[in-house]
C-alpha positions in Angstrom: 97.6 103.4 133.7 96.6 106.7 135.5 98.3 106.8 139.1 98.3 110.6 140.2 96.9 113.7 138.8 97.7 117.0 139.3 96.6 120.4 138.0 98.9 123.4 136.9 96.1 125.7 136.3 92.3 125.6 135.2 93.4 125.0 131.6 96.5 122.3 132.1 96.7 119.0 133.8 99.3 116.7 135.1 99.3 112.7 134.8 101.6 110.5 136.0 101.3 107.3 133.6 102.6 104.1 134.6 103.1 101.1 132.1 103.1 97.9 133.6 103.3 94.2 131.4 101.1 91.6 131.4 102.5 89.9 134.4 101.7 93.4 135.9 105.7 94.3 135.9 106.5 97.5 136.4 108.0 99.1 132.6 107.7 102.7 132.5 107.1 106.0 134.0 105.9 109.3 132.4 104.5 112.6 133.1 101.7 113.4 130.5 100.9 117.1 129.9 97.1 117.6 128.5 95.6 120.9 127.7 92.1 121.2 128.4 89.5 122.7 126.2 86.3 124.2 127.3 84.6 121.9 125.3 85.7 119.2 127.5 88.4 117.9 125.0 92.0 117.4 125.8 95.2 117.4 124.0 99.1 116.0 124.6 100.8 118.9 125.3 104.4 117.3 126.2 105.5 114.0 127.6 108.2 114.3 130.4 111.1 112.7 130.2 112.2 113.4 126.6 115.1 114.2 124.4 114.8 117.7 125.7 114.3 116.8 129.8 116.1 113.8 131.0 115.6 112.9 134.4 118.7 113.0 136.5 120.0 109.5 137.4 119.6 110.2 141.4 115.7 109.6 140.7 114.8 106.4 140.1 112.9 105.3 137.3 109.3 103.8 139.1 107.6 107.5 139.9 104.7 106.8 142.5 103.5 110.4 143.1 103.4 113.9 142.2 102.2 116.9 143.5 101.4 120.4 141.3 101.1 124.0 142.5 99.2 127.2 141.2 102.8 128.6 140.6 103.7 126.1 138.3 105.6 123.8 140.2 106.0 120.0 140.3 107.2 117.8 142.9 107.9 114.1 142.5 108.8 111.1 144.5 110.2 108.4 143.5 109.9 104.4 144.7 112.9 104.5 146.9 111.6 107.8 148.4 113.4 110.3 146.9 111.8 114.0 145.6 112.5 116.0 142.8 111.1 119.6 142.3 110.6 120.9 138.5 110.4 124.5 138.2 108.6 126.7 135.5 111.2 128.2 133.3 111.1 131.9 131.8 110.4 132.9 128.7 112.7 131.2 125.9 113.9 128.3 128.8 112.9 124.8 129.5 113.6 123.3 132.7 116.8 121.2 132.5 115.5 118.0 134.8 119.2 116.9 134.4 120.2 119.0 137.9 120.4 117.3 140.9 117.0 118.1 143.6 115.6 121.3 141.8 115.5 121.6 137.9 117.6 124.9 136.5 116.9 126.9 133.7 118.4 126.1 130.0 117.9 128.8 126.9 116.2 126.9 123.9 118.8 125.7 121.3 118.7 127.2 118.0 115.3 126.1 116.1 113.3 125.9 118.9 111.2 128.4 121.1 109.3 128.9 124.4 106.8 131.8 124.9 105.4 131.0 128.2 106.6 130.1 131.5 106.2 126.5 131.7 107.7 122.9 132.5 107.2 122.1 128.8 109.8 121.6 126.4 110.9 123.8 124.1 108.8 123.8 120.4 109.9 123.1 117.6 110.0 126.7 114.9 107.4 126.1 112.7 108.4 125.8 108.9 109.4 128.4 106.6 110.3 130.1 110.5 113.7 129.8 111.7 115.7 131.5 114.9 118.7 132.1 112.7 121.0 130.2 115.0 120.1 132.2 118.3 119.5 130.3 121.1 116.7 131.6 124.3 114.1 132.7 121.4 110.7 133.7 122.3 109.6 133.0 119.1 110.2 132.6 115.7 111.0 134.8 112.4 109.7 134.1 109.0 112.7 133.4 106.3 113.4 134.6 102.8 111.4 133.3 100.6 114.6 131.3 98.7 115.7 129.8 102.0 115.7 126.0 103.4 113.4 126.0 106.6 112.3 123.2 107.4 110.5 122.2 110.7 112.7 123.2 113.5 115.5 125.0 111.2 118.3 126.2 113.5 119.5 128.6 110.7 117.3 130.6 108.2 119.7 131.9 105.9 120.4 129.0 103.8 119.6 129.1 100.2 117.6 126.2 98.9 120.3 125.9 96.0 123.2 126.0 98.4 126.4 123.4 98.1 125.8 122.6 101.8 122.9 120.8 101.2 123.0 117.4 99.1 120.0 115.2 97.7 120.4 111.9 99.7 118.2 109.3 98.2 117.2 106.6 101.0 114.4 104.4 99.4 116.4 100.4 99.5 116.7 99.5 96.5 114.4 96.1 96.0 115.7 92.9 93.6 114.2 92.7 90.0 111.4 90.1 89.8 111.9 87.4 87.1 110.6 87.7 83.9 108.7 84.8 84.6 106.4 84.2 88.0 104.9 81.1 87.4 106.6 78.2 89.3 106.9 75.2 86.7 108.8 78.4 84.6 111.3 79.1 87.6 112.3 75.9 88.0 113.2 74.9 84.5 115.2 78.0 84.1 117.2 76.9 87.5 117.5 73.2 86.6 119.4 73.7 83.8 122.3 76.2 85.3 125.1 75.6 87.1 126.9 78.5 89.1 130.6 78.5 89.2 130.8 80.9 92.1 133.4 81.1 95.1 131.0 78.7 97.8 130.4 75.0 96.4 127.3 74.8 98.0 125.5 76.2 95.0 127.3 73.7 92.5 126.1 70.7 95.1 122.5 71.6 94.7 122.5 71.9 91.2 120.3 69.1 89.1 122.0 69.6 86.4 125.7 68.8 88.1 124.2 65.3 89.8 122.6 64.5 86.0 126.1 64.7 84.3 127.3 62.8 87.2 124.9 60.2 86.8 125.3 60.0 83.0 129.3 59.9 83.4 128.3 57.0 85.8 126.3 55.1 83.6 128.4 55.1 80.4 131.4 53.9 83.0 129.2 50.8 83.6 128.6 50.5 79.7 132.0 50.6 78.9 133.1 48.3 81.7 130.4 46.0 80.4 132.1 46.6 76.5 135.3 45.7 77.8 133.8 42.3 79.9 132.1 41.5 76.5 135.3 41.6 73.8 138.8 41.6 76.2 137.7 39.5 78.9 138.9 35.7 78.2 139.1 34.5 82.4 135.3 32.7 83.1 135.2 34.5 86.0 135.4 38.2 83.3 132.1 36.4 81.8 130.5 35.3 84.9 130.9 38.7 86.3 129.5 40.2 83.2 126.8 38.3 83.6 125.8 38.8 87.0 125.7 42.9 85.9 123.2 42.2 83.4 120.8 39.9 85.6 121.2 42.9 88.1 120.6 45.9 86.2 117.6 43.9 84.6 116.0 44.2 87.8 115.9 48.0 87.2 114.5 47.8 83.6 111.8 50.3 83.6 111.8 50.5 79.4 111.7 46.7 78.6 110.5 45.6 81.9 113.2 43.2 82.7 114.4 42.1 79.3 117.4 44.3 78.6 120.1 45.1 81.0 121.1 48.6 79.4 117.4 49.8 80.4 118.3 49.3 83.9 120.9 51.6 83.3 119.2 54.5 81.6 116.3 53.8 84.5 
């Protein structure tokens, strides 16, 4: 949201943006720099603050006004009433917003340039331009044709086959898909696996590890039921043998009632 506008000259315009949440909370305030076209179009020019121009912690962070001159000069005020003055730097400065008051002037660090007197940032040297590790630079100068320059290279003097510079490969590396997608295929290949690994939660989930408990179970019974049939000579073995069978019966889903040993396999 648009609070306050200013103009630098006829070509470049101040805006002092505020962002507010839905609840209309107050979340941010910046200092939009447009260029203006005589076709009536407009460009970004440079958004203050920024990596470059930090405002200095005695301003508070809710800006309500701002006031630009011909010269080149910006004055804000803050919510709690305090004023901060940004002068234009010389050629190869910015203006270091980091002072306390008034803003002083700081040379452009190696790979970057200013050619005007502005507020603005300094730019980034284009590519295949470099300062060659000068700082305060006007401009930038082209480098050889076998050098690294990249955008915003502080040195130009690098070779492109140089030691100093190492091929780091940052793509994350994604898990194989299965050789088979289809669901019913999945799942057979996991039912039938168990994993023998440090954490017993993947043996507990296994089908395969509750099936062989569930079969050592069921021949227990049949062998208890063996041993009822031939060694036990006591009634109460035979009644107790019996009282199995009428029980497990009950669960006969192969001859529907009739034998005992389906109840077990049900």
């Amino acid at each position: 949201m648009g609070k306050t506008v200013g103009w630098l000259d006829d070509n470049t315009s101040l805006v002092l943006v505020n962002t507010y949440s839905l609840s209309y909370v107050w979340s941010a305030s910046q200092i939009f720099t447009y260029n203006m076209n005589a076709n009536h179009s407009f460009t970004v020019v440079s958004i203050i603050p920024n990596t470059q121009q930090t405002l200095v912690p005695g301003i508070g962070p809710i800006l309500i006004s701002l006031v630009g001159t011909q010269s080149g000069v910006i004055i804000l005020l803050d919510s709690q009433g305090n004023y901060y003055i940004i002068l234009p730097s010389p050629l190869g400065d910015t203006s270091d917003t980091s002072t306390n008051l008034v803003s002083s002037n700081l040379p452009c660090m190696p790979g970057t340039f200013s050619f005007a007197p502005n507020i603005q940032p300094c730019s980034l040297c284009p590519e295949n331009y470099s300062t060659f590790g000068l700082t305060g630079r006007v401009s930038c100068e082209l480098c050889p044709s076998d050098a690294f320059c990249p955008l915003g290279a502080a040195f130009g003097n690098i070779s492109a086959s140089s030691l100093l510079l190492t091929s780091t490969n940052q793509a994350p590396a994604y898990p194989l898909s299965p050789q088979s997608v289809q669901f019913e295929n999945i799942l057979m290949e996991n039912m039938f696996t168990i994993s023998f690994s440090s954490s017993n939660h993947c043996l507990l989930v296994s089908p395969l590890f509750w099936v062989l408990i569930i079969m050592l179970l069921g021949i227990l019974i049949v062998l208890v039921m063996t041993i009822l049939k031939y060694c036990a000579i006591h009634p109460l073995g035979k009644k107790t043998r019996k009282g199995l069978k009428e029980f497990f019966k009950h669960f006969d889903l192969i001859g529907e009632g009739d034998l005992w040993i389906g109840g077990i396999i049900s």
